[in-house]
C-alpha positions in Angstrom: 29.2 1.2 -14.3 29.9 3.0 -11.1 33.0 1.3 -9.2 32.9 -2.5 -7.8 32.8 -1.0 -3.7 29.8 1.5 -4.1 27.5 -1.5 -5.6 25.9 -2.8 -2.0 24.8 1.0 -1.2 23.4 1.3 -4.4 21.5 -1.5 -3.7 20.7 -0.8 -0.2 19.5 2.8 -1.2 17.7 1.6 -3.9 15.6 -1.0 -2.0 14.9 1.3 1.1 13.6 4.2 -1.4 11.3 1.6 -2.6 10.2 0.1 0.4 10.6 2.7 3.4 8.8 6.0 1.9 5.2 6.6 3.3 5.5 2.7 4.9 2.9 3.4 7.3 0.5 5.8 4.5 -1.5 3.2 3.1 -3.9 1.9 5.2 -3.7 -2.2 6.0 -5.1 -4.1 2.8 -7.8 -6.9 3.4 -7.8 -9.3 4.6 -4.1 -11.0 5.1 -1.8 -7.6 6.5 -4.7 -6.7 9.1 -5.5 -10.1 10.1 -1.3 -10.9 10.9 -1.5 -7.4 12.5 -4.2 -8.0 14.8 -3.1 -11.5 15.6 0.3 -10.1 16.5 -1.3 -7.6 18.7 -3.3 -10.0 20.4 0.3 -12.1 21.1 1.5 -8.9 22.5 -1.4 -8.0 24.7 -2.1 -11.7 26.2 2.1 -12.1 26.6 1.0 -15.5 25.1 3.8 -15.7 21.6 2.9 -19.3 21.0 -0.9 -19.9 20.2 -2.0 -17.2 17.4 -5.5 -16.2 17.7 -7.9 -13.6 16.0 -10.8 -12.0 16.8 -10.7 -14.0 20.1 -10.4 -17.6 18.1 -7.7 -20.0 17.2 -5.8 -19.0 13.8 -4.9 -21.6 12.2 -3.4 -20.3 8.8 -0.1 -19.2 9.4 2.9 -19.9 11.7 4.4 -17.2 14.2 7.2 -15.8 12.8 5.9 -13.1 10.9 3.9 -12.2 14.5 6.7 -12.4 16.4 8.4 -10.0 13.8 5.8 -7.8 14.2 5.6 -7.7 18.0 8.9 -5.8 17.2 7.8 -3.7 15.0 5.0 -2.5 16.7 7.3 -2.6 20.1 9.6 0.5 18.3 6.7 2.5 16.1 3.7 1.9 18.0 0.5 0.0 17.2 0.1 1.3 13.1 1.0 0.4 9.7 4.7 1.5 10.1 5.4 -1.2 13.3 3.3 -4.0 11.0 5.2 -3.3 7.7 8.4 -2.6 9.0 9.8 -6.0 9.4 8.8 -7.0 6.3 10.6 -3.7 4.6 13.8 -4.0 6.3 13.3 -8.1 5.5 12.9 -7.0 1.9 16.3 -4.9 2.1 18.1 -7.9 2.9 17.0 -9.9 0.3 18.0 -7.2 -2.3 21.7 -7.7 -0.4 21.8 -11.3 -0.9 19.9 -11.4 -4.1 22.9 -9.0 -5.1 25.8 -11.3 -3.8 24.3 -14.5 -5.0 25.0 -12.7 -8.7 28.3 -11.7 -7.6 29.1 -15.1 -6.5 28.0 -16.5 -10.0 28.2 -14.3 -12.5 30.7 -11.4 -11.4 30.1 -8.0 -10.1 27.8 -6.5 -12.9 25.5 -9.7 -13.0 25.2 -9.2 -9.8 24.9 -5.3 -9.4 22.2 -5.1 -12.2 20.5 -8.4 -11.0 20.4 -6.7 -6.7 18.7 -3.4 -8.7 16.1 -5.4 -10.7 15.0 -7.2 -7.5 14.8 -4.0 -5.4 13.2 -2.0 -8.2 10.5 -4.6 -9.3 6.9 -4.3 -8.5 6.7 -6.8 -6.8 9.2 -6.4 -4.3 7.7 -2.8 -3.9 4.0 -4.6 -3.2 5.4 -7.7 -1.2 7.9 -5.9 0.5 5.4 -3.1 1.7 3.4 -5.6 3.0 2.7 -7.1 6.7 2.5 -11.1 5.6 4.9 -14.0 6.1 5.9 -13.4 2.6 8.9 -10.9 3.6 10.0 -13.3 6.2 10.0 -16.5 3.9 11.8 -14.3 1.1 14.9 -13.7 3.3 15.4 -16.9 4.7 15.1 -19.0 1.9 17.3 -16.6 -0.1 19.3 -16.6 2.9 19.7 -20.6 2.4 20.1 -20.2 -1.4 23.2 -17.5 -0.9 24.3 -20.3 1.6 24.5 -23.1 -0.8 26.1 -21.0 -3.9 29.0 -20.2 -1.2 29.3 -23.6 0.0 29.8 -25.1 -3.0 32.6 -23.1 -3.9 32.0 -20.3 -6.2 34.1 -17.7 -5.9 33.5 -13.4 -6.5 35.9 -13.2 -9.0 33.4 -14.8 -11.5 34.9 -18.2 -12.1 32.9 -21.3 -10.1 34.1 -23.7 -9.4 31.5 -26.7 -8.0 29.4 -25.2 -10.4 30.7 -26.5 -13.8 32.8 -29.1 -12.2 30.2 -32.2 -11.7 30.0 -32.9 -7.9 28.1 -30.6 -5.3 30.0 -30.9 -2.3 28.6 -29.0 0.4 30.7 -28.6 3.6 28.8 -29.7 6.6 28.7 -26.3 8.4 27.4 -24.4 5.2 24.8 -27.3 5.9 23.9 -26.1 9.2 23.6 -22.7 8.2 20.8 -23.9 5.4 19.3 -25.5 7.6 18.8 -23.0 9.9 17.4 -20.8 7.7 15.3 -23.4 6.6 14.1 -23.6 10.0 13.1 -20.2 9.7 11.4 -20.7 6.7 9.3 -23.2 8.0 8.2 -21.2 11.0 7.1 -18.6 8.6 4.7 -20.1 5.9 5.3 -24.1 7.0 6.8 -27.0 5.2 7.5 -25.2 1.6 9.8 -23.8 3.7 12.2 -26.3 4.0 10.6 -28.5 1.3 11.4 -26.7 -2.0 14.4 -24.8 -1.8 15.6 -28.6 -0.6 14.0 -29.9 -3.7 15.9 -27.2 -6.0 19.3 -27.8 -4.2 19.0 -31.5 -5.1 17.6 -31.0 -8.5 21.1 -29.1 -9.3 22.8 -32.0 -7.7 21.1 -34.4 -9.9 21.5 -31.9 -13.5 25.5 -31.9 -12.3 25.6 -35.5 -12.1 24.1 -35.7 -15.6 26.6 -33.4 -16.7 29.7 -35.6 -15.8 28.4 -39.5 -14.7 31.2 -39.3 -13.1 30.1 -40.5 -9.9 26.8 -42.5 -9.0 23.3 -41.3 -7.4 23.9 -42.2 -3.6 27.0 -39.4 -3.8 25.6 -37.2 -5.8 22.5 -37.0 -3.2 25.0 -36.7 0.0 27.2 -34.5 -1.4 24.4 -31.6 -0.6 23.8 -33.0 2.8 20.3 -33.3 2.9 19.5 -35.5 6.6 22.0 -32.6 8.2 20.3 -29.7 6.6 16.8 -31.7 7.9 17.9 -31.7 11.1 19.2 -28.6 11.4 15.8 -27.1 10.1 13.8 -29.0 12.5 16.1 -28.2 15.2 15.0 -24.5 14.6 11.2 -25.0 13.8 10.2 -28.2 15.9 10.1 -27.0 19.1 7.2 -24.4 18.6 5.1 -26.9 16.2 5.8 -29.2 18.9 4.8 -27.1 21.8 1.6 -25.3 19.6 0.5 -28.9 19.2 0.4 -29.4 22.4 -1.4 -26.5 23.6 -4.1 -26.6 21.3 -4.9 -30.5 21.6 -3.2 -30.8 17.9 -6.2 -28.0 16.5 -3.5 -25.6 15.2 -1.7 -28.8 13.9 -4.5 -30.2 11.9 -5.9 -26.9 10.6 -3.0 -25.9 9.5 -1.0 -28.7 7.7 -4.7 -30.6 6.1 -6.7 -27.3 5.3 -4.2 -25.2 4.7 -1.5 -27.1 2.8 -2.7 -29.9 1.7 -6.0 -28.7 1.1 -5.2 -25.2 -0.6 -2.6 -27.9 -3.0 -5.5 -29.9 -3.7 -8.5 -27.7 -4.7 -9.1 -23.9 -4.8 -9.8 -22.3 -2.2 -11.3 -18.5 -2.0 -11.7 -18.3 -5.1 -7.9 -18.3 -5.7 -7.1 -20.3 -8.9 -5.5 -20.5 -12.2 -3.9 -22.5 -15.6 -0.7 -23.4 -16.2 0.0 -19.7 -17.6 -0.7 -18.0 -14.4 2.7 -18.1 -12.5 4.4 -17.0 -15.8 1.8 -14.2 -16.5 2.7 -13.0 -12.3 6.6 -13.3 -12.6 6.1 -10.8 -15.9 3.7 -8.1 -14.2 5.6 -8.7 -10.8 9.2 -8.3 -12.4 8.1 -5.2 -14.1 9.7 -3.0 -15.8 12.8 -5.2 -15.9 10.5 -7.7 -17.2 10.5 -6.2 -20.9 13.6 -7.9 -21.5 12.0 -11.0 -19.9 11.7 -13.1 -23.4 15.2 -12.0 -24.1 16.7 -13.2 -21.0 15.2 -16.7 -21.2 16.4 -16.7 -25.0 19.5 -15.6 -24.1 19.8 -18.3 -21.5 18.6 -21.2 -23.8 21.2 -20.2 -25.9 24.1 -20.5 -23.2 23.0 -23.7 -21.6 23.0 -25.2 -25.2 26.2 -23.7 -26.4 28.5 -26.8 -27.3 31.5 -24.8 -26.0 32.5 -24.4 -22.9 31.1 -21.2 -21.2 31.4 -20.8 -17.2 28.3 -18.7 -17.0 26.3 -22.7 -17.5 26.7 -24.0 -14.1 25.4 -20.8 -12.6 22.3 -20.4 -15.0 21.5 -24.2 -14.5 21.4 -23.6 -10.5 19.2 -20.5 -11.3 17.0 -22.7 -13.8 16.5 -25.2 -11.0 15.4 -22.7 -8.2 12.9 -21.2 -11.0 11.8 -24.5 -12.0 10.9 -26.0 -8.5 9.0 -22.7 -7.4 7.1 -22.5 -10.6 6.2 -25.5 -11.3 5.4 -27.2 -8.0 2.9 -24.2 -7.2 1.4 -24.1 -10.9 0.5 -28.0 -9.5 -0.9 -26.3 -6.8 -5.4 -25.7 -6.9 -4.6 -22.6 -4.9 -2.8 -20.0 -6.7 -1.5 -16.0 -5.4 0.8 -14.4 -6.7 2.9 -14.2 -3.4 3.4 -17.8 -3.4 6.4 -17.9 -5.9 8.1 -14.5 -4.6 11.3 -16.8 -3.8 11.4 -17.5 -7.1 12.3 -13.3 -7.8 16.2 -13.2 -6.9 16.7 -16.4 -9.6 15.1 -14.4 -12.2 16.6 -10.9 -11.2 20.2 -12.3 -11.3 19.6 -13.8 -14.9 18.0 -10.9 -15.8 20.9 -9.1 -14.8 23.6 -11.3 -16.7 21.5 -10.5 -20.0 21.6 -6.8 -19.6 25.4 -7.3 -18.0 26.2 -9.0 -21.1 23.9 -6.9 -23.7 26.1 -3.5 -22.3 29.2 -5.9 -22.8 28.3 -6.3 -26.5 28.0 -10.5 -25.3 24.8 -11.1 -26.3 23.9 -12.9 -30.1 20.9 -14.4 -31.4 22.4 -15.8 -34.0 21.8 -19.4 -33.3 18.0 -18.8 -32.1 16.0 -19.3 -35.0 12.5 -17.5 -33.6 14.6 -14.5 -33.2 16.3 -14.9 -36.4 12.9 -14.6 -38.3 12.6 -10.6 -36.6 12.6 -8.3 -39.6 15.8 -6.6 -39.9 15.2 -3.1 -39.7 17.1 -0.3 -40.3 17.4 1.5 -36.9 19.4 4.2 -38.4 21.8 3.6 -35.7 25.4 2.6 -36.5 25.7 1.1 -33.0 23.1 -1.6 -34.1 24.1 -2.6 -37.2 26.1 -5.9 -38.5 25.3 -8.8 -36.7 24.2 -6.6 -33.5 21.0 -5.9 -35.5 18.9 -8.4 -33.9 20.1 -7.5 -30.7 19.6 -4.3 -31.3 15.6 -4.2 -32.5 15.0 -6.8 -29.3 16.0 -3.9 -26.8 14.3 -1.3 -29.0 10.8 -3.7 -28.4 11.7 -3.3 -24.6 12.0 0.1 -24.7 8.4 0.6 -26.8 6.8 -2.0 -24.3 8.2 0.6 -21.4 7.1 3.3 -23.2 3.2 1.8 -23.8 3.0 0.6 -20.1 3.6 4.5 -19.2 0.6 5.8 -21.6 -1.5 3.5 -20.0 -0.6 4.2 -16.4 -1.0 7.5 -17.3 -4.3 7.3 -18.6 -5.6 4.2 -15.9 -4.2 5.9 -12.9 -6.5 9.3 -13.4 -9.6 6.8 -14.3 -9.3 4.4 -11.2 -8.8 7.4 -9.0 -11.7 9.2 -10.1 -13.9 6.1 -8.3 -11.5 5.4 -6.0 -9.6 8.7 -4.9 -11.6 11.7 -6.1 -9.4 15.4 -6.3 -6.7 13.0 -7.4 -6.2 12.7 -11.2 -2.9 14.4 -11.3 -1.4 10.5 -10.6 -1.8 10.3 -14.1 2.0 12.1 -13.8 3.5 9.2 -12.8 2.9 7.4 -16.3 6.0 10.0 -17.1 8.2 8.5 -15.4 8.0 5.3 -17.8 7.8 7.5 -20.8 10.8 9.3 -19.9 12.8 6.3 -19.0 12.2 4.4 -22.3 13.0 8.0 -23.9 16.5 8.3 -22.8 17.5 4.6 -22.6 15.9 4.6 -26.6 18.2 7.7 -27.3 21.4 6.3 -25.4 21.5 3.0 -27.1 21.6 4.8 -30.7 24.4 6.6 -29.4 26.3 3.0 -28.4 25.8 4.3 -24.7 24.2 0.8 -23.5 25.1 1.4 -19.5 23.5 4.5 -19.6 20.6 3.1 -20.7 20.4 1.0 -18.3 21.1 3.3 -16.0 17.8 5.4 -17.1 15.9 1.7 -16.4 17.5 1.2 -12.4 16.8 5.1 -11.7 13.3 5.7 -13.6 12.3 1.5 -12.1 12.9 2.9 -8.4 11.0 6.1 -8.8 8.0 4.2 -10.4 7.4 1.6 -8.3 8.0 3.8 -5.0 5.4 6.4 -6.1 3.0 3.6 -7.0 3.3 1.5 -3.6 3.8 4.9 -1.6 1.8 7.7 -2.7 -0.8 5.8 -5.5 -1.6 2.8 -2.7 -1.8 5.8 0.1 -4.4 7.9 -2.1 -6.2 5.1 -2.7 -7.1 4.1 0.4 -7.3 7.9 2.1 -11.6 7.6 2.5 -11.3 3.2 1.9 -12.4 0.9 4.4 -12.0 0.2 7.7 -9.7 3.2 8.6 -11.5 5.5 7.1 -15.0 3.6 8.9 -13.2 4.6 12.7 -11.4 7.7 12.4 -15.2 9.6 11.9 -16.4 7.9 15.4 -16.5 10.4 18.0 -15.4 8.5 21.0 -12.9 5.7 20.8 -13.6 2.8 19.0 -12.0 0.5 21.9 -14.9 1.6 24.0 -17.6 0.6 21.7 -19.7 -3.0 21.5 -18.6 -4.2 18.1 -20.2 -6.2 15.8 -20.7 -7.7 12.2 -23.1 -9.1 10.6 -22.2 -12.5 8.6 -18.4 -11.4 7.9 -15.9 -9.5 10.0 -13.5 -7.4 8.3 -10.3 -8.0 9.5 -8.9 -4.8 9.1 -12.1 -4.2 11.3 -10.7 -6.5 14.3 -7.0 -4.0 13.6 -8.6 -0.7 13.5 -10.7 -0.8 16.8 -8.6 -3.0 18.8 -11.6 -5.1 19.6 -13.2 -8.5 19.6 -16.1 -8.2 17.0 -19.1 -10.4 17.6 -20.2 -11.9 14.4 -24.4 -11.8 13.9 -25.6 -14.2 11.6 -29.4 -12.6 10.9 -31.3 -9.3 10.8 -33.2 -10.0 14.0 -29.4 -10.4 15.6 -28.3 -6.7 14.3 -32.0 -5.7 16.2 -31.2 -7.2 19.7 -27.3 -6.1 19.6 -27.6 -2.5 18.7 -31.0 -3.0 21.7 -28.6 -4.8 24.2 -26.2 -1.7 24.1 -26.0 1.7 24.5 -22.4 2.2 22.8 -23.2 -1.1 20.1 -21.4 -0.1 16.7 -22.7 -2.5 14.1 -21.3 -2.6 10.5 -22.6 -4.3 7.2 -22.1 -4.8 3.8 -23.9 -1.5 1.9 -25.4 -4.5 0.0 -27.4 -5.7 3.2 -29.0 -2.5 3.9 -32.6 -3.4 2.7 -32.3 -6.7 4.8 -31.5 -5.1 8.1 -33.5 -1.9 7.6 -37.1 -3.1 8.9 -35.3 -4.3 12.1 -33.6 -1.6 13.2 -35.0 0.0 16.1 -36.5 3.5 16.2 -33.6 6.0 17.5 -30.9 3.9 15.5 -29.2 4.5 12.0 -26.5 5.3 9.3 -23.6 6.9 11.5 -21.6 6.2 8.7 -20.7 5.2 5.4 -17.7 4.7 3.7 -16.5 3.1 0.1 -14.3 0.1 -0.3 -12.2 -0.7 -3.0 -14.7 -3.7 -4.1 -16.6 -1.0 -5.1 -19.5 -1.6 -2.0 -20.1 0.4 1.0 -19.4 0.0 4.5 -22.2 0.9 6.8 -21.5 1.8 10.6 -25.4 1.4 12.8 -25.3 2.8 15.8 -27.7 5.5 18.3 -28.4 8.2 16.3 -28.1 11.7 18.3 -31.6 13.4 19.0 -33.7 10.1 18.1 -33.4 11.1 13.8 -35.7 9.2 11.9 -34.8 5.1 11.5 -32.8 3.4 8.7 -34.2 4.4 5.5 -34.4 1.6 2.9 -32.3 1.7 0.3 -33.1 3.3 -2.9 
C-alpha cells in the first residue's frame, strides 16, 4: 500500500478523474438536472434567490440550495452543463475526502484508504456525482455531519476508538453545533430527511451502546449525543429561508412541498416510482459496483465481527456503520416512492466496510470459519498455494468476485455496442470498454495466486476508476450526441430565445433549459392550430406519438422542421413555418 501521506491525493485524483472528465459532454438528462438548471437560471435572471420557479410557475419540489449552488456554477462556466454539474462534482470530491477520513478515524488508514477509493470509484458516485440535483449537496453535508460525530465522540486516527467500544456517546457540545449546521444544510437541500435521519442513526448508536454496557439509563444515553442543540443549530441554518419562502408565497411552497412531496411521495407512489422490500438492496449492489462483488463478503465478514465473543475494537465502529445503513435503508424501503438517489448517504457507510474487508482480506484477517453458509462452499482446489489451509474459503470467495467482474465486462461489452446501435449509431466500438472489467479481474485473479492480495486490489481501485469515468463521460456523452432536447435546438436557424415556444400536453424540461424560454403548454390539437397561426416565429414541439392527432390541424405553410430521437425510444417533433410554403404535415405512416 502506497505510504499513509499520499492516501488523500489518491483519493482526491481518483474522484476528480471520475467526476470532472467531459462534465459538461452529456447533455442535461430528464427531467430532474434540467428542471434545477432552469430554475436556477430563472433565480439568476429575476435576482430573486428565495422563491424557485419553473417555466414561469411556482416549484414546489425541492429547496434552494442546490440552485443557489448552481447560480455559482453557472456564474464561473457560463450558462451549460459544466456551470450546472460543477457543484455537484466538486460536492462529490469532498465526500470521497470525508468518506476517506471517517475510515481512518475508525478503522485505521487502509480501511480508510480502500473505503475513500470504493466511494469515488463506484457507479454511483460517477452517475450522482455527475449530476445537477440536490443529491450532491445532501451527500456532503450529511457525511459532513456523520465525519462530525465519529470525531466528537472520540475516536482517534491511530485506529483505536475510544467512545466507540466504551458504552457512553458523549458528544461535546461544539461538535454538536457543527452537526447541526450541516444538518441545516441538509435540510435546505432535499428538506426534513435532512436533519431527520442521520439524527435518527446518531441516536440509534447511542441506544446499541447503551445495550452494550447498561451502564447508565435512557435519559443519558439520549443527551449524551445532544440532540435539542444539534436541532437548534439546524434550524438556526435552514429556518430562516422556509420561514421567509413561507411567507412570500402565502404558505404555497410550504404546503406543496412538505404534504405532496414528503409526506405524500412516503405514503403512495408517485410517477411511477416504486418498489419491494428488495429494491434498496438490489440499488446499493448495482450502485456500489464493481466493489460491490465482494458485497456478500463484506456483510459476512461483518456478522462475523459484531458476533465474535472476544473482544475486537473494529465492533464499535462497524455497529455505528450498521446504524447509518440501517436508518437510510430501511426508513426509505418504508417509503411508496422509491429512486435510487434517495439512499446515496447511505454509500460512504458501505464503502468504509467494504474497505475494512478488503483491508483485512490483504492482511490475511479475514476467516469464515465460524459462518456456516460459507462453510458449505465446495473446497476446491485452486492450485494456488497462497489459498490453501484454512485460507481456502477465503480464497474461492474472492475468486467468485473476480468471475462476477469478469462476467459484468462480457456483458458490457456485448450491451454497450447493442444499445448504441439504437441509441448512438457509428458507435459500436464502446463495446471496448467491457475490457476494462476483463482485464481488471484478469490480473487481480493472477495476483492473488501469486499471494500478491494488494496488488490485486490495486488492479480493482485503477481498472474501477477507468470504468466508471468512460461510462459517465464518454458512453453518457455518445448517448445523448442526436437525444433530446439539445439536439431538437442546435438545428434551429435563428436563436431559440427569439422563438414563441410551446408544447402540447407536457413540457420537457430540458426544453424550458435549452431555449432559455417560458413554454406555453397547449392542451388540444385545435390549440397547436391557433399558436403556430398567432405567430410568425411559433416553435411547437410534440410527442412523435401525437403526430396523427395534430396533423389535420395544422395549417397549410406549416410542418416537420424537425425531428429528433429520445432515449424512450419516441420522437421529438419541432412544428414550425416551413420555408417556401412545402406541402402540410403529412400523417403518419
Amino acid at each position: 500500500m502506497p505510504s499513509n501521506r499520499f492516501h488523500g491525493w489518491i483519493i482526491a485524483a481518483a474522484a476528480t478523474f471520475v467526476l470532472l472528465v467531459r462534465l459538461g459532454g452529456p447533455a442535461l438528462w430528464d427531467d430532474d438536472e434540467p428542471k434545477n438548471a432552469a430554475c436556477s437560471l430563472a433565480m439568476l435572471d429575476t435576482n430573486d434567490w428565495v422563491v424557485p420557479t419553473f417555466n414561469g410557475r411556482l416549484r414546489v419540489e425541492k429547496p434552494p440550495l442546490v440552485n443557489w449552488i448552481q447560480i455559482g456554477g453557472f456564474t464561473l462556466f457560463g450558462r451549460n452543463e459544466t456551470g450546472a454539474r460543477i457543484g455537484s462534482a466538486l460536492l462529490t470530491v469532498g465526500t470521497c475526502l470525508l468518506t476517506w477520513q471517517i475510515g481512518c478515524l475508525l478503522l485505521g488508514p487502509t480501511a480508510g484508504l480502500l473505503g475513500g477509493l470504493a466511494m469515488a470509484t463506484c457507479v454511483w458516485t460517477a452517475v450522482g456525482g455527475r449530476a445537477a440535483t440536490p443529491d450532491a449537496p445532501l451527500l456532503f453535508f450529511t457525511t459532513l455531519a456523520f465525519f462530525l460525530f465519529v470525531r466528537g465522540i472520540g475516536c482517534g486516527i491511530s485506529g483505536h476508538p475510544n467512545s466507540l467500544n466504551g458504552g457512553v456517546c458523549s458528544l461535546p457540545f461544539s461538535s454538536a453545533i457543527g452537526i447541526g449546521a450541516a444538518l441545516g444544510a441538509a435540510t435546505l437541500a432535499k428538506g426534513p430527511i435532512g436533519i431527520g435521519l442521520p439524527l435518527l442513526a446518531f441516536l440509534l448508536f447511542a441506544a446499541s451502546r447503551k445495550q452494550s454496557s447498561g451502564a447508565i439509563g435512557w435519559p443519558a444515553t439520549i443527551a449524551g449525543v445532544r440532540p435539542l442543540t444539534i436541532t437548534l443549530a439546524a434550524a438556526a441554518v435552514a429556518v430562516p429561508w422556509y420561514v421567509w419562502v413561507g411567507l412570500r408565497t402565502d404558505g404555497e411552497w410550504l404546503r406543496g412541498f412538505l404534504f405532496v412531496h414528503n409526506v405524500g411521495r412516503f405514503a403512495a407512489a408517485m410517477e411511477g416510482h416504486s418498489g419491494s422490500l428488495l429494491y434498496y438492496p438490489a440499488v446499493v449492489a448495482v450502485g456500489l459496483f464493481p466493489w460491490s462483488i465482494v458485497l456478500a463478503a463484506m456483510l459476512a465478514h461483518a456478522a462475523l465481527i459484531l458476533r465474535s465473543p472476544t473482544a475486537d475494537d473494529r465492533r464499535g465502529p462497524l455497529q455505528l456503520l450498521l446504524c447509518w445503513m440501517l436508518v437510510w435503508i430501511g426508513v426509505f424501503s418504508c417509503a411508496g416512492t422509491k429512486l435510487p438517489g434517495y439512499i446515496w448517504p447511505v454509500y460512504p457507510a458501505f464503502a468504509i466496510a467494504t474497505g475494512l474487508f478488503l483491508a483485512d482480506w490483504a492482511d490475511g484477517r479475514v476467516d469464515f470459519g465460524g459462518h456456516r453458509f460459507l462453510e458449505r462452499l465446495p473446497k476446491l482446489s485452486l492450485n494456488s498455494q497462497a489459498d490453501h489451509g484454512p485460507d481456502q474459503t477465503v480464497g474461492l470467495v474472492m475468486r467468485l468476485a473476480w468471475s462476477i467482474l469478469a462476467a459484468t465486462g462480457v456483458a458490457i461489452a456485448i450491451g454497450l455496442p447493442l444499445a448504441s446501435e439504437r441509441l448512438a449509431a457509428g458507435d459500436a466500438w464502446l463495446g471496448l470498454i467491457g475490457l476494462i472489467p476483463l482485464a481488471m479481474a484478469a490480473v487481480a485473479w493472477q495476483s492473488q495466486s501469486m499471494g500478491h492480495r494488494p496488488r490485486a486490489l490495486a488492479a480493482v481501485a485503477v481498472g474501477a476508476c477507468l470504468l466508471v469515468s468512460l461510462m459517465a463521460s464518454v458512453a453518457a456523452e455518445s448517448f445523448s450526441r442526436a437525444q433530446g432536447s439539445r439536439a431538437l435546438v442546435e438545428q434551429l436557424e435563428q436563436p431559440a430565445s427569439d422563438c414563441q415556444w410551446a408544447c402540447l400536453w407536457n413540457v420537457p424540461p430540458s426544453l424550458v433549459f435549452y431555449t432559455g424560454a417560458t413554454i406555453e403548454k397547449l392542451e388540444t390539437a385545435a390549440d397547436v392550430a391557433d399558436h403556430l397561426r398567432q405567430h410568425a416565429d411559433a416553435r411547437v414541439v410534440i410527442d412523435g406519438r401525437q403526430e396523427t392527432l395534430v396533423a389535420a390541424t395544422i395549417p397549410f405553410g406549416y410542418g416537420v422542421l424537425a425531428r429528433v430521437p429520445t432515449l424512450s425510444r419516441h420522437e421529438y417533433l419541432l412544428l414550425g413555418r416551413l420555408p417556401n410554403h412545402e406541402a402540410p404535415l403529412a400523417l403518419a405512416d
